[in-house]
C-alpha positions as CSV (number, residue, x, y, z in Angstrom):
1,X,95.4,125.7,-54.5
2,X,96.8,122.1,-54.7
3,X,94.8,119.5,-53.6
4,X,96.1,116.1,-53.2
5,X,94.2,113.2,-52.8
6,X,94.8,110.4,-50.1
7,X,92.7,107.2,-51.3
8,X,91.0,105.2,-48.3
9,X,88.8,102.3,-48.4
10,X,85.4,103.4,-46.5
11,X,81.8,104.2,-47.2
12,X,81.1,107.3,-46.3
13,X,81.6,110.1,-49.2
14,X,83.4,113.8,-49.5
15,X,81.9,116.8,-51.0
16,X,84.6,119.4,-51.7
17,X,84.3,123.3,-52.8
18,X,86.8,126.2,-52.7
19,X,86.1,129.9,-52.4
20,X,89.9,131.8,-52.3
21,X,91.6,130.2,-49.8
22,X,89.1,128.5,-48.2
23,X,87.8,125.0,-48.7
24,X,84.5,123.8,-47.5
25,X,84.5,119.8,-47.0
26,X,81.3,118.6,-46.6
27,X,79.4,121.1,-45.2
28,X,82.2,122.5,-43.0
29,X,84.2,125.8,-44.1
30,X,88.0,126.0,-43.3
31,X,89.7,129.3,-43.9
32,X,93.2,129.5,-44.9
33,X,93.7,133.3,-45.8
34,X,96.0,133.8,-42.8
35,X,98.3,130.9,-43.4
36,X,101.5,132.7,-44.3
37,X,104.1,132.2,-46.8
38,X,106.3,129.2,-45.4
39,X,104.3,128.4,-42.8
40,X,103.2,124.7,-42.4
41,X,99.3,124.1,-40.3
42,X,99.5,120.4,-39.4
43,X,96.9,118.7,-40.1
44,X,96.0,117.7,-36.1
45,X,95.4,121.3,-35.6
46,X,92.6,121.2,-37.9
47,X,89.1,120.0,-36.9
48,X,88.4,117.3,-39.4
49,X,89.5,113.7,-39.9
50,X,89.7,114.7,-44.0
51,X,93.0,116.5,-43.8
52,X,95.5,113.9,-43.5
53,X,98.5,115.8,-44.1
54,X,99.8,119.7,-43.4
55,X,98.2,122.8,-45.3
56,X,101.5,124.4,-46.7
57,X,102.0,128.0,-48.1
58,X,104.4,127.4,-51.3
59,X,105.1,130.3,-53.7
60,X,102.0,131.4,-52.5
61,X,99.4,128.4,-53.7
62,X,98.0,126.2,-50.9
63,X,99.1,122.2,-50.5
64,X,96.4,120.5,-49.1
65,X,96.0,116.5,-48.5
66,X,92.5,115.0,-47.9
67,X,91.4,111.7,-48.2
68,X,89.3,110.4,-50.7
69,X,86.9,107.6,-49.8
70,X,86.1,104.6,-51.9
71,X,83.9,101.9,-52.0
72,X,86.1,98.4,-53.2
73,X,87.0,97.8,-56.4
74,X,88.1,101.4,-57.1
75,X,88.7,102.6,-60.6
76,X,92.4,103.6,-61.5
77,X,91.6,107.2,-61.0
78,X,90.1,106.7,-58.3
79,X,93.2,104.6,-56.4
80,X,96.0,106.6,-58.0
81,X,94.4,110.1,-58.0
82,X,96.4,112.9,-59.8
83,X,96.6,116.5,-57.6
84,X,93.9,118.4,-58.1
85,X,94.8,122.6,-59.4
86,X,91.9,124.4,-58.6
87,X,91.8,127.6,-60.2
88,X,88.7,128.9,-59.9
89,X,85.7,129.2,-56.9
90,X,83.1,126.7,-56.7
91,X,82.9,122.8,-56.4
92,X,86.0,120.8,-56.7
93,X,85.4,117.9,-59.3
94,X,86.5,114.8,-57.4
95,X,87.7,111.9,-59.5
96,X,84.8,108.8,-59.0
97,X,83.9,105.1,-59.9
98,X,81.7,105.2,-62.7
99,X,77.7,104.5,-61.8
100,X,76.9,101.5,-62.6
101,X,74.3,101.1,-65.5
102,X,71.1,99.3,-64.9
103,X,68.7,98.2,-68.1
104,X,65.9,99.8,-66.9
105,X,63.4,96.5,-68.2
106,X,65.2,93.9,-66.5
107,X,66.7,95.9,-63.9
108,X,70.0,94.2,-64.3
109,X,73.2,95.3,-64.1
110,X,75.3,95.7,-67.5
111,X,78.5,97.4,-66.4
């Protein structure tokens, strides 16, 4: 499965985990076993506003496009996300700003 990752300035966040050829984003499960070889699933057929593009069928891997919420000042990774191969079940790691560290004393900020 190939996941490729639409950046978009909002606050809310995406949680993302695969299991075959299905793909749970946040919370919701979304099965894409029947989706032929070929065949193209647009992404206003599906029940989400985190598809943003088509779920494709190419040499047999799924292309999917979701979008990736971020707060302002995004990181590089985070604004020019590379596709995401996922390979194997489980949760999908998602790139991310950094948290920011707080000196636990003082309780200010120092990055």
């Amino acid at each position: 499965m190939k996941i490729t990752l639409i950046p978009q300035r909002r606050d809310d966040t995406l949680e993302v985990s695969a299991q075959g050829d299905a793909l749970t984003v946040n919370g919701k499960s979304f099965d894409f076993t029947q989706l032929p070889e070929g065949a193209t699933l647009p992404a206003n057929a599906i029940d989400s506003d985190w598809f943003c593009g088509p779920v494709e069928r190419i040499n047999g891997e799924l292309h999917i496009q979701l979008l990736l919420p971020h707060g302002p000042n995004p990181v590089d990774a985070v604004a020019y996300p590379a596709p995401i191969l996922v390979s194997e079940d489980g949760p999908v790691e998602l790139p991310k700003n950094p948290e920011p560290d707080i000196d636990d004393e003082s309780g200010v900020l120092t990055a």
